[in-house]
C-alpha positions as YAML, in Angstrom:
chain: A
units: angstrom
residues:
- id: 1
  name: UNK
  ca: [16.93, -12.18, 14.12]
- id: 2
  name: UNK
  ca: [17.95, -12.74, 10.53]
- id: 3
  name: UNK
  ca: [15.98, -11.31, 7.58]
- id: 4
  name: UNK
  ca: [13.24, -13.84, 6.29]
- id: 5
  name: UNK
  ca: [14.74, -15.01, 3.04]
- id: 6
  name: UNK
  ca: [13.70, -13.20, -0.15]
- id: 7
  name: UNK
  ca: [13.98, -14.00, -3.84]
- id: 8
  name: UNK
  ca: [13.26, -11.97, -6.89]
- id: 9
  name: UNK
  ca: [11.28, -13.26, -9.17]
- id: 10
  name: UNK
  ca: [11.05, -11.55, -12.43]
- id: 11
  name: UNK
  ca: [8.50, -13.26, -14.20]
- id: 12
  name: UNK
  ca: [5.78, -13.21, -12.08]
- id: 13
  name: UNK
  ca: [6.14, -9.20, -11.70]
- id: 14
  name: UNK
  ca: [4.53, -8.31, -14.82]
- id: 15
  name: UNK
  ca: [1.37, -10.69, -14.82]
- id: 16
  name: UNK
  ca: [-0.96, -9.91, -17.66]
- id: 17
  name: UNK
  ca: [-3.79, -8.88, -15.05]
- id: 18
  name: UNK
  ca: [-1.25, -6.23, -13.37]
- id: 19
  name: UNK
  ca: [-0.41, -4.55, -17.00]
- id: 20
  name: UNK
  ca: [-4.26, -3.71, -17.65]
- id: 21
  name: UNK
  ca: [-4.46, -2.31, -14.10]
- id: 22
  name: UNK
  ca: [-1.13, -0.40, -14.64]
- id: 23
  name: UNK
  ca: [-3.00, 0.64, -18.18]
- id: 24
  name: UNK
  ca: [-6.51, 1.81, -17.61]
- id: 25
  name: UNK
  ca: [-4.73, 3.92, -13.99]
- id: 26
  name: UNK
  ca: [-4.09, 7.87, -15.11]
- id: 27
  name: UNK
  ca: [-0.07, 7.30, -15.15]
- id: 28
  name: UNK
  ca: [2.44, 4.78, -15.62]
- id: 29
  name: UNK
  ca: [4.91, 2.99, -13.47]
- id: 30
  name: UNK
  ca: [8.23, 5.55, -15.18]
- id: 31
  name: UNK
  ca: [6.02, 8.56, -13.75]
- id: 32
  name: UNK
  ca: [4.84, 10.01, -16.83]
- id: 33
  name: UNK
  ca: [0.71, 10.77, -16.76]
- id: 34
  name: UNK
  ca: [-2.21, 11.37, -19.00]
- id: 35
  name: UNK
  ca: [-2.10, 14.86, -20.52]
- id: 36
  name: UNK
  ca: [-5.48, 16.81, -19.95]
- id: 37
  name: UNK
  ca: [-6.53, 20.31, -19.95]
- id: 38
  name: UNK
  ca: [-5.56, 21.68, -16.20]
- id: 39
  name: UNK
  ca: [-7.04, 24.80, -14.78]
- id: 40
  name: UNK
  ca: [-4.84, 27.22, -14.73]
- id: 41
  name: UNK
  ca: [-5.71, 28.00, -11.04]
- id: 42
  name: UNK
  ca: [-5.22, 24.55, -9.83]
- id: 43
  name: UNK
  ca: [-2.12, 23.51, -8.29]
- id: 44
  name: UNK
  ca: [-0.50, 20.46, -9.77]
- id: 45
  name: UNK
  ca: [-0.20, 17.54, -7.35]
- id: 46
  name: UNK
  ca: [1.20, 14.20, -8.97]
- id: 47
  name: UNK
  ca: [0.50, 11.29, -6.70]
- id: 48
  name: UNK
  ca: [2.07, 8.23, -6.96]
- id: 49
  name: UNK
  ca: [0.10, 4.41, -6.37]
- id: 50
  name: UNK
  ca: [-0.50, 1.31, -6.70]
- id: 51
  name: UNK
  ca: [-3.57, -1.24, -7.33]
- id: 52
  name: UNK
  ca: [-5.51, -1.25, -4.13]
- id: 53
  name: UNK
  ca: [-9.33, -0.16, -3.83]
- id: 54
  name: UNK
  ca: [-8.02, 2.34, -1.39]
- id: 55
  name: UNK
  ca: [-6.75, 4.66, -3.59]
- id: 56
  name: UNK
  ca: [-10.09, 4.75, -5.06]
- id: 57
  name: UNK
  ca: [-10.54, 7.64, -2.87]
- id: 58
  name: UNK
  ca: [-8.40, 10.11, -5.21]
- id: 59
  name: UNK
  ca: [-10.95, 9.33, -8.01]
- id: 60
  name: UNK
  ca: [-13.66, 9.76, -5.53]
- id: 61
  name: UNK
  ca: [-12.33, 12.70, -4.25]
- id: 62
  name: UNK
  ca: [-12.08, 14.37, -7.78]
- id: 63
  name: UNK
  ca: [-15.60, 13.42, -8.66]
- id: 64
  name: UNK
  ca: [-16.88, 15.13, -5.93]
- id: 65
  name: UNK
  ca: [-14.64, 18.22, -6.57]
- id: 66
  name: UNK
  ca: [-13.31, 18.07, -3.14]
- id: 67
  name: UNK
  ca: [-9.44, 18.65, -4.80]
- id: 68
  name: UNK
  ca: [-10.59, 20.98, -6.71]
- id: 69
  name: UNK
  ca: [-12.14, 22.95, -4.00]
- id: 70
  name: UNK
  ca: [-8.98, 22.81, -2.34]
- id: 71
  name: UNK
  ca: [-6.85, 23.96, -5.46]
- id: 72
  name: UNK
  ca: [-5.46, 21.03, -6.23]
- id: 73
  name: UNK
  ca: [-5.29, 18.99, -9.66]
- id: 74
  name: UNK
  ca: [-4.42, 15.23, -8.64]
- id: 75
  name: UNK
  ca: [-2.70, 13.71, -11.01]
- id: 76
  name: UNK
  ca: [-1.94, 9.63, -9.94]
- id: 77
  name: UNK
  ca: [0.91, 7.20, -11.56]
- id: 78
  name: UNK
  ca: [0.23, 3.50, -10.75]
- id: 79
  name: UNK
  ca: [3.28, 1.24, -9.36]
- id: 80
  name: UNK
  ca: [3.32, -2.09, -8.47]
- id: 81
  name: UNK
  ca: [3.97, -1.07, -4.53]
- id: 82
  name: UNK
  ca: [5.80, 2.22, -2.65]
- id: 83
  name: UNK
  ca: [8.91, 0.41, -3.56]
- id: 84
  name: UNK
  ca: [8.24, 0.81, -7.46]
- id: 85
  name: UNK
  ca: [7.58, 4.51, -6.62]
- id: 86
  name: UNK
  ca: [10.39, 5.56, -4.47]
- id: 87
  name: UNK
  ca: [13.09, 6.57, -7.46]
- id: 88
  name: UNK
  ca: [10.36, 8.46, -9.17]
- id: 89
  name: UNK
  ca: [9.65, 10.38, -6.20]
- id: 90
  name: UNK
  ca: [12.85, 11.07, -5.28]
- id: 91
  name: UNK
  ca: [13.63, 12.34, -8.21]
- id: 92
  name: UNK
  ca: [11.12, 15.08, -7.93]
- id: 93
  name: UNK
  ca: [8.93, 13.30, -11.08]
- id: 94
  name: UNK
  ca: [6.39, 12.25, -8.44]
- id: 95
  name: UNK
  ca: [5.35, 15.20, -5.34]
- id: 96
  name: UNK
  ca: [3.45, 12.67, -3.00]
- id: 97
  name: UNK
  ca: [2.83, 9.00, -2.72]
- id: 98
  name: UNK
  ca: [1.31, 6.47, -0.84]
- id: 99
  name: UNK
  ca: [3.19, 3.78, 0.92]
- id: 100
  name: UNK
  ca: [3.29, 1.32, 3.45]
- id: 101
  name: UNK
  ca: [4.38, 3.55, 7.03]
- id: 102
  name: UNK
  ca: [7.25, 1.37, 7.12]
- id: 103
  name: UNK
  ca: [8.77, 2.81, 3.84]
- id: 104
  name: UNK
  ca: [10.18, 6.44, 4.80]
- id: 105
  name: UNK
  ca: [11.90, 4.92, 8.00]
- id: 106
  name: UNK
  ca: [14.15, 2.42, 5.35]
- id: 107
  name: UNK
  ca: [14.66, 5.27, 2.89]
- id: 108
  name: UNK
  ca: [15.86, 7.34, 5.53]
- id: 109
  name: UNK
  ca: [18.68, 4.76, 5.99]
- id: 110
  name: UNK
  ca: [19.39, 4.93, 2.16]
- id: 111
  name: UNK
  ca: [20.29, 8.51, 2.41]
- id: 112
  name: UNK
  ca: [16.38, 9.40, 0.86]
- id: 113
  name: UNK
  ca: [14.33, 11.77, 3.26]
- id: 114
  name: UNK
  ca: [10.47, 11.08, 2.31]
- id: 115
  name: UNK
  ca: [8.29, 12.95, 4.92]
- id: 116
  name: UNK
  ca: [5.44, 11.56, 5.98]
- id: 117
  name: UNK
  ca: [2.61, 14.38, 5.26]
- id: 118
  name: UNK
  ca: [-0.26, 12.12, 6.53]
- id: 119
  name: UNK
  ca: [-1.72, 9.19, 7.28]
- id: 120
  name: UNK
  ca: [-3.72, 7.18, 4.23]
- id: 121
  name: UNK
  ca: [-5.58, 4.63, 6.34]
- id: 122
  name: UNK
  ca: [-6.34, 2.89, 9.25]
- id: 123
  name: UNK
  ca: [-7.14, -1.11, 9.89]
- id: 124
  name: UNK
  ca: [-10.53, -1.41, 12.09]
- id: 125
  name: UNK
  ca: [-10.41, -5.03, 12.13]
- id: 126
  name: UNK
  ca: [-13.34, -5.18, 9.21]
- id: 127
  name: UNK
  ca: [-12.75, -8.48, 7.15]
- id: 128
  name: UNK
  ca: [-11.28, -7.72, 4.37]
- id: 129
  name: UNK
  ca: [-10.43, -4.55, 4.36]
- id: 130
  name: UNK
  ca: [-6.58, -4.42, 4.43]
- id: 131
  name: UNK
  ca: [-3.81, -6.32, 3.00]
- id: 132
  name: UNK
  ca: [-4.31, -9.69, 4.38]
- id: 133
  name: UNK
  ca: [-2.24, -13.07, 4.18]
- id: 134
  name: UNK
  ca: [-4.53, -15.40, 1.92]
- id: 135
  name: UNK
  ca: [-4.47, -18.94, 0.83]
- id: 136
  name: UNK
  ca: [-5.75, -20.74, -2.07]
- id: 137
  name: UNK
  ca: [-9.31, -23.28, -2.04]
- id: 138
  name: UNK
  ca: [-8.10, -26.65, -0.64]
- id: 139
  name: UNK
  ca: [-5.06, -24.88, 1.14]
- id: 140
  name: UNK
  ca: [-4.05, -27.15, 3.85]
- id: 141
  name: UNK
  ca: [-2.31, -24.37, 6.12]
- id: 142
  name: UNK
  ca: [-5.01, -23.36, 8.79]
- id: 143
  name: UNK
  ca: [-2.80, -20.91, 10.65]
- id: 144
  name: UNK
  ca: [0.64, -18.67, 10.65]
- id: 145
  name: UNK
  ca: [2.65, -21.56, 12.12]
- id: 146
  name: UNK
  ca: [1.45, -23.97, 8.64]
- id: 147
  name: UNK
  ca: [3.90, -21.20, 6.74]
- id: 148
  name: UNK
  ca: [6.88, -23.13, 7.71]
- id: 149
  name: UNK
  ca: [8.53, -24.45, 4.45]
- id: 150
  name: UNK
  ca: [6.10, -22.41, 2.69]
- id: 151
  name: UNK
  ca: [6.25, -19.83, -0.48]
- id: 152
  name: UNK
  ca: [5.03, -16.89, 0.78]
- id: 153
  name: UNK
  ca: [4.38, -13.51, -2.09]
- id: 154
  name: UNK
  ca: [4.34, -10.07, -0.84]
- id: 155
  name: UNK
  ca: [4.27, -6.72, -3.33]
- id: 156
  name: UNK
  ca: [7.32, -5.45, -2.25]
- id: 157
  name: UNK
  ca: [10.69, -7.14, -0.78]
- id: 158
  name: UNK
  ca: [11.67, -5.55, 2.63]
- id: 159
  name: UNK
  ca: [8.62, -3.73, 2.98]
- id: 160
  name: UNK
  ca: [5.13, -4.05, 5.25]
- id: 161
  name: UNK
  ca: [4.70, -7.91, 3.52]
- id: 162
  name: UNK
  ca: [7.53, -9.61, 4.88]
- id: 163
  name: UNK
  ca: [8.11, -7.78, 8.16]
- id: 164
  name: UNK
  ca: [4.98, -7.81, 9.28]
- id: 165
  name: UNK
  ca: [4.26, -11.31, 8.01]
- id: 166
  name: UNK
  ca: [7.26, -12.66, 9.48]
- id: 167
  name: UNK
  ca: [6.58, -10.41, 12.94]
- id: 168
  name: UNK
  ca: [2.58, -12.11, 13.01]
- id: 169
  name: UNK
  ca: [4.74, -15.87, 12.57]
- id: 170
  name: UNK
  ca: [7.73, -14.85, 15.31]
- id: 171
  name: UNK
  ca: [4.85, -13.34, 17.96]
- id: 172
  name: UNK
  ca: [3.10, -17.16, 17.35]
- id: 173
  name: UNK
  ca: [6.27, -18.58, 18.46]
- id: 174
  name: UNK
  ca: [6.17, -20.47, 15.25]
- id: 175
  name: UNK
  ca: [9.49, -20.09, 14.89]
- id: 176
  name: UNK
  ca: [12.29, -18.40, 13.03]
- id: 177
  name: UNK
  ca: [10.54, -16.69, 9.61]
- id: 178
  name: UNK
  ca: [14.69, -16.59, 8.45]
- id: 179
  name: UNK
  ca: [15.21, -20.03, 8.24]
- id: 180
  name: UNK
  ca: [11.30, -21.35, 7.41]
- id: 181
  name: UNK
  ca: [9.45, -18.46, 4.99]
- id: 182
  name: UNK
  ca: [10.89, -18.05, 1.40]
- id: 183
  name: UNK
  ca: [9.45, -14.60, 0.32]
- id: 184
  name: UNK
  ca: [9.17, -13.87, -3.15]
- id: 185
  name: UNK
  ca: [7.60, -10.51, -5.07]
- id: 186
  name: UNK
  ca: [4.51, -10.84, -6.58]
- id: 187
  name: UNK
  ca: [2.29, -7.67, -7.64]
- id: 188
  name: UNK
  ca: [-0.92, -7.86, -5.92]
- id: 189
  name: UNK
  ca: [-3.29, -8.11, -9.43]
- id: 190
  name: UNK
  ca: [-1.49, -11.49, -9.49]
- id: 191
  name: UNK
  ca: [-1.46, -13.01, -6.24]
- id: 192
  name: UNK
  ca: [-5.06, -14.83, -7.10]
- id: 193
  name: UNK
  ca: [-3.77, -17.00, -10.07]
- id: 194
  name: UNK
  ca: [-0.74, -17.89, -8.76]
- id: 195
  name: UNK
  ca: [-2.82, -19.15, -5.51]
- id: 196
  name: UNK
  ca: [-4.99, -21.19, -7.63]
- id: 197
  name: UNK
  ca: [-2.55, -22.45, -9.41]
- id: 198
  name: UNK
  ca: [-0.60, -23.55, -6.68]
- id: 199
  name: UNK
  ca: [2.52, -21.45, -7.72]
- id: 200
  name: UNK
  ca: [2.34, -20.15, -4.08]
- id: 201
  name: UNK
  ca: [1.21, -21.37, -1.25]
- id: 202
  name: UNK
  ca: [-0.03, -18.29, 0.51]
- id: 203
  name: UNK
  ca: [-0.10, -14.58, -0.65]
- id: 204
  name: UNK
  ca: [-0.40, -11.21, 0.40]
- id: 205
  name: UNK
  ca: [-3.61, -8.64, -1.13]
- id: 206
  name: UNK
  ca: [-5.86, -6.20, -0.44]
- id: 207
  name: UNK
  ca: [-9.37, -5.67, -1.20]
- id: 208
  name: UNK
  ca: [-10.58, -6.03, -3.87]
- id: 209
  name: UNK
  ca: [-8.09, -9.33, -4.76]
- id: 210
  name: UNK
  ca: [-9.08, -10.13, -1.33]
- id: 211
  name: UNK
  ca: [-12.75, -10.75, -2.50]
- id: 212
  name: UNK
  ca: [-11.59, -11.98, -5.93]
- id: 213
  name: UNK
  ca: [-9.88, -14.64, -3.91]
- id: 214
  name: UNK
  ca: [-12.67, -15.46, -1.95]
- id: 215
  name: UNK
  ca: [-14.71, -15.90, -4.69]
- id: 216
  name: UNK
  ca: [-12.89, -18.90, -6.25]
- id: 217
  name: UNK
  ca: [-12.88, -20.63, -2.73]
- id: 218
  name: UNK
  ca: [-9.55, -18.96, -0.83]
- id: 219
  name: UNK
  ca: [-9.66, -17.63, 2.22]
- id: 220
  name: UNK
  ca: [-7.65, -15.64, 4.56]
- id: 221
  name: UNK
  ca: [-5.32, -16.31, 6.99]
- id: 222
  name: UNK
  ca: [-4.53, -13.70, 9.05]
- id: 223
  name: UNK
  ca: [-4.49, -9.88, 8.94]
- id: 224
  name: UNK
  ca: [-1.16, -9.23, 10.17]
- id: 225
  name: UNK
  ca: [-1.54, -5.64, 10.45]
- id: 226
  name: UNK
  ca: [-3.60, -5.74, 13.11]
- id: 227
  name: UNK
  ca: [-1.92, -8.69, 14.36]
- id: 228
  name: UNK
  ca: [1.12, -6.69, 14.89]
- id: 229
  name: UNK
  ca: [0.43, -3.88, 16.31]
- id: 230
  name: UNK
  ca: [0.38, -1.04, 12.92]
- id: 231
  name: UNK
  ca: [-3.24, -0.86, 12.37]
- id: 232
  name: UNK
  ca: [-3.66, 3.06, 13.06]
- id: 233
  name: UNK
  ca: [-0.89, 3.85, 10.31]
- id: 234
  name: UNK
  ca: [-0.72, 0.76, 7.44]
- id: 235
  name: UNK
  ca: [-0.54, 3.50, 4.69]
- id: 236
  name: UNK
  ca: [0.79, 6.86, 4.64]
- id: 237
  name: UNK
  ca: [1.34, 9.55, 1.70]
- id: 238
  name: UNK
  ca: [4.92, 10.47, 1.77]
- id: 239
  name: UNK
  ca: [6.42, 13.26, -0.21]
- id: 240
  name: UNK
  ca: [9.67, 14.68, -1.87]
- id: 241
  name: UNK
  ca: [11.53, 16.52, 0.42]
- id: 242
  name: UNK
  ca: [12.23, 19.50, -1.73]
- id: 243
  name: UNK
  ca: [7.95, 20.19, -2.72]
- id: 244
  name: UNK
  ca: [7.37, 19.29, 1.01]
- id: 245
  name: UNK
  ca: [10.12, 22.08, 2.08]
- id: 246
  name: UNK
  ca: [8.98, 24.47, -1.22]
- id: 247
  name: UNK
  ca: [5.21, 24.00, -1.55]
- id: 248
  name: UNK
  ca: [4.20, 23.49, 2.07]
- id: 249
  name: UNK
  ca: [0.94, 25.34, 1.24]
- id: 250
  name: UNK
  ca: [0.01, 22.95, -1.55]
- id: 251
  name: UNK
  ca: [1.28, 20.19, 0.96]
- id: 252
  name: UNK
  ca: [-1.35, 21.46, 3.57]
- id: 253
  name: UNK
  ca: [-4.12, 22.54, 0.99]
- id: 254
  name: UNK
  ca: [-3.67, 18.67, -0.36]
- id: 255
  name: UNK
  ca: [-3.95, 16.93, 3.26]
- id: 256
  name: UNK
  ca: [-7.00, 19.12, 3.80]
- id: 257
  name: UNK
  ca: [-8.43, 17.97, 0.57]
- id: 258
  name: UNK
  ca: [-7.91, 14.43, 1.57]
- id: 259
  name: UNK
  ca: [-9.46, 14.68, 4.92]
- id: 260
  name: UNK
  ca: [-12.56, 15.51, 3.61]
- id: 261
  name: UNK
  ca: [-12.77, 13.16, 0.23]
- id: 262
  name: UNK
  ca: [-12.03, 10.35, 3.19]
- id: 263
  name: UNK
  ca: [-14.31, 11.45, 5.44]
- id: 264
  name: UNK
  ca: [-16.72, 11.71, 2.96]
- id: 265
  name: UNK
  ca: [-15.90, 8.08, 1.23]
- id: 266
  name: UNK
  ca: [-16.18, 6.80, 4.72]
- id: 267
  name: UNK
  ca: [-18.99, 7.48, 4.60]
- id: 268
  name: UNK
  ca: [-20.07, 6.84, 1.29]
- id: 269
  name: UNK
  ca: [-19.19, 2.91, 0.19]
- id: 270
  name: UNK
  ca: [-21.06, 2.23, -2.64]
- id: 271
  name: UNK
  ca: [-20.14, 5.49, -4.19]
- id: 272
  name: UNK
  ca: [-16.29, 5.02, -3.86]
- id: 273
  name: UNK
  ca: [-17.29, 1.07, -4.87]
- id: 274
  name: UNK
  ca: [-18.78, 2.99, -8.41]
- id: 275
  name: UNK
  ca: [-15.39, 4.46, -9.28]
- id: 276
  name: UNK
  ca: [-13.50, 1.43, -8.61]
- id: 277
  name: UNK
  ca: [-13.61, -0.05, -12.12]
- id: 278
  name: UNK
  ca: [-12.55, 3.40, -13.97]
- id: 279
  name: UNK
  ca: [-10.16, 4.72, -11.34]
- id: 280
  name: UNK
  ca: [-7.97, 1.19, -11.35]
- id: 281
  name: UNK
  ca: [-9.11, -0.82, -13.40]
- id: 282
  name: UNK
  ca: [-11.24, -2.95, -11.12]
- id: 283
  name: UNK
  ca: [-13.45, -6.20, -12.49]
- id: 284
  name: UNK
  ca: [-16.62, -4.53, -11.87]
- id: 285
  name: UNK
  ca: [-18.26, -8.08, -9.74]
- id: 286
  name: UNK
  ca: [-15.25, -7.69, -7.63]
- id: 287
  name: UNK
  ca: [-15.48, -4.05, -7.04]
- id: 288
  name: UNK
  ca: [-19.11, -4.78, -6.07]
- id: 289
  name: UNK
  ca: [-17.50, -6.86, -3.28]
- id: 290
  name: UNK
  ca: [-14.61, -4.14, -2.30]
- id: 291
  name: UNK
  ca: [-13.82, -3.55, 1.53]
- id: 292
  name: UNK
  ca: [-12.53, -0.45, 2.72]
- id: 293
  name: UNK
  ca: [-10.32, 0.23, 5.58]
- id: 294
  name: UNK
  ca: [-10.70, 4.07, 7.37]
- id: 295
  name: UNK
  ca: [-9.40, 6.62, 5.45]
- id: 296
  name: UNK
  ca: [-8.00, 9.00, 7.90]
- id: 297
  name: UNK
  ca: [-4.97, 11.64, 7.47]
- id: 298
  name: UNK
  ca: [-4.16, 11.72, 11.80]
- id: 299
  name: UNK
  ca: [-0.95, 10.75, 12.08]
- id: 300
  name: UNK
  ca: [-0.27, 8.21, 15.38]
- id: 301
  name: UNK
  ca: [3.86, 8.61, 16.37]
- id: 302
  name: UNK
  ca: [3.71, 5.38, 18.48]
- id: 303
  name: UNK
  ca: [2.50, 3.36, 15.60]
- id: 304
  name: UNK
  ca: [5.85, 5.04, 13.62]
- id: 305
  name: UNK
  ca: [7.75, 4.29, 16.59]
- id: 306
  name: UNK
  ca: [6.45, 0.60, 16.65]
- id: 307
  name: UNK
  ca: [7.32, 0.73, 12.21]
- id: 308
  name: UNK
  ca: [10.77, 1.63, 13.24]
- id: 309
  name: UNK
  ca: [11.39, -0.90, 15.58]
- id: 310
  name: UNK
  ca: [9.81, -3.49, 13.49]
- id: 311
  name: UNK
  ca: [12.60, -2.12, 10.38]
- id: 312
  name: UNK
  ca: [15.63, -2.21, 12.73]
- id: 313
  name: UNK
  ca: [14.77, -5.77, 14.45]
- id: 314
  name: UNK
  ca: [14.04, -7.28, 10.99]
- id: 315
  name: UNK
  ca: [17.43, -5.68, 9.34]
- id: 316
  name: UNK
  ca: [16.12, -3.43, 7.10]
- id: 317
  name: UNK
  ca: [18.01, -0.58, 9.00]
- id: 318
  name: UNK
  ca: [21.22, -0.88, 10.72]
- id: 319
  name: UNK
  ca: [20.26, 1.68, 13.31]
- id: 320
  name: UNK
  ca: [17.33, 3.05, 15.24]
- id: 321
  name: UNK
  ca: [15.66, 4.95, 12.43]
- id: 322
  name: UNK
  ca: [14.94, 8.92, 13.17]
- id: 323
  name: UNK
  ca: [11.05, 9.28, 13.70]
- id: 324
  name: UNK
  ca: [11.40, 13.01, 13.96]
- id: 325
  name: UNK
  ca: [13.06, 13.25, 10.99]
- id: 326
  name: UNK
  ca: [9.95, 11.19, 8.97]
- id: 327
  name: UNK
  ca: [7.01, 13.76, 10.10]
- id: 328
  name: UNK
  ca: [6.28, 16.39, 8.02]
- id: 329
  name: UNK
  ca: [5.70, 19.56, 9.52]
- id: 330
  name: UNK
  ca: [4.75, 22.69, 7.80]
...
């Protein structure tokens, strides 16, 4: 099957709404961060993401002194998606980020090796918890199959969007998401405007756009990730090979750390909901309204295995990708 057809669009990257995100986040999209007084004793992590209420669980994390229990000093730099993130990371100016699973499997074809260290999060089927496909209030496209023709946005070209969006239309034997989807990149912060505004006609967001969405009458259309099979692995936190190889303490010492801040903001909702508005810049009704998916740091290989064969059918890799190769291990 051909890839779904994607376009670039430069000016609806850098929407107004995603520069104040970008802004009130700890770092910035080139990888530089906030200077603050570090303990001395802390190891360093820098932690590249991008505007989801997920990664409200760093900030969470940190309030609770769970890092720092661990050793670790998080320090996060906010990109539009992984894709934004991958040249700062493999530089070495970023040590971890998160990413759709999907993301190390195409670098690996690109001559980048990003281990996977852990898993980020898990879809449960709860409304509204993951990246969904939305549509606007009014939209006249009631299922997967009423995409043909359409203008679709996802965060990131040849990434978790447009595979799995075009894999959810394909498994519907709606037909061929080549010829009938035009993709086109639109950072999440974004995708409710352009919906009402009929610039798109359906887009791709997590929580808390999701509920922002909602809110002015959209709805959603399908949650793809579960449709397709990745739910136990949508987000992982990959890292740069050489402080994966070099620091595999701090490497370990950080997944522990992250294991308990999830299990603990699993736990604790409203209290990751509180840091929402300070940790990314959140609208405070809408992080009110925020919907978490599991955090969880058990990695599933089948639900790699099923990512790689998903990047290989949909052409983002000309050859069976190396799973192996994408697993981290100390």
């Amino acid at each position: 099957m051909k890839h779904p057809k994607r376009i670039l669009t430069g000016l609806l990257l850098a929407g107004s709404t995603s520069l104040a995100l970008a802004a009130c986040a700890s770092g910035a999209v080139d990888g530089s961060a906030v200077s603050a007084e570090k303990d001395a004793d802390l190891a360093t992590v820098r932690v590249g993401i991008f505007p989801s209420s997920m990664n409200a669980v760093f900030a969470y994390g940190e309030e609770k002194g769970v890092f720092e229990k661990h050793g670790i000093d998080i320090e996060t730099t906010m990109g539009q998606g992984s894709a934004a993130l991958l040249p700062s990371l493999d530089s070495g100016k970023l040590d971890l980020a998160v990413a759709s699973t999907i993301t190390p499997l195409v670098s690996q074809a690109h001559g980048m090796t990003l281990p996977i260290v852990s898993t980020f999060t898990a879809d449960e089927g709860v409304p509204g918890s993951t990246a969904v496909l939305l549509v606007g209030k009014g939209s006249e496209i009631h299922d997967v199959c009423g995409l043909k023709g359409k203008t679709v946005s996802v965060n990131a070209l040849g990434s978790i969007g447009d595979t799995l969006i075009s894999e959810d239309y394909a498994m519907h034997d709606c037909g061929d998401p080549a010829k009938d989807i035009t993709f086109i990149q639109l950072g999440f912060p974004d995708v409710p405007a352009q919906l009402a505004s009929g610039q798109i006609d359906a887009g791709m967001a997590p929580s808390p756009f999701v509920q922002l969405v909602e809110a002015d009458g959209g709805r959603q259309l399908a949650d793809f990730v579960m449709d397709t099979g990745v739910a136990k692995m949508e987000l992982s936190v990959i890292a740069n090979e050489a402080f994966a190889r070099e620091k595999s303490d701090t490497v370990a010492a950080f997944v522990a750390a992250l294991t308990e801040a999830g299990e603990a903001a699993n736990a604790d909702p409203d209290g990751v909901r509180a840091v929402l508005p300070e940790a990314l810049g959140s609208d405070e009704q809408a992080a009110k309204a925020a919907v978490f998916e599991t955090w969880t740091t058990a990695v599933d290989r089948p639900t790699i295995e099923r990512w790689a064969e998903l990047a290989e059918k949909y052409g983002l890799v000309d050859a069976a990708p190396d799973v192996d190769a994408v697993i981290w291990q100390k």
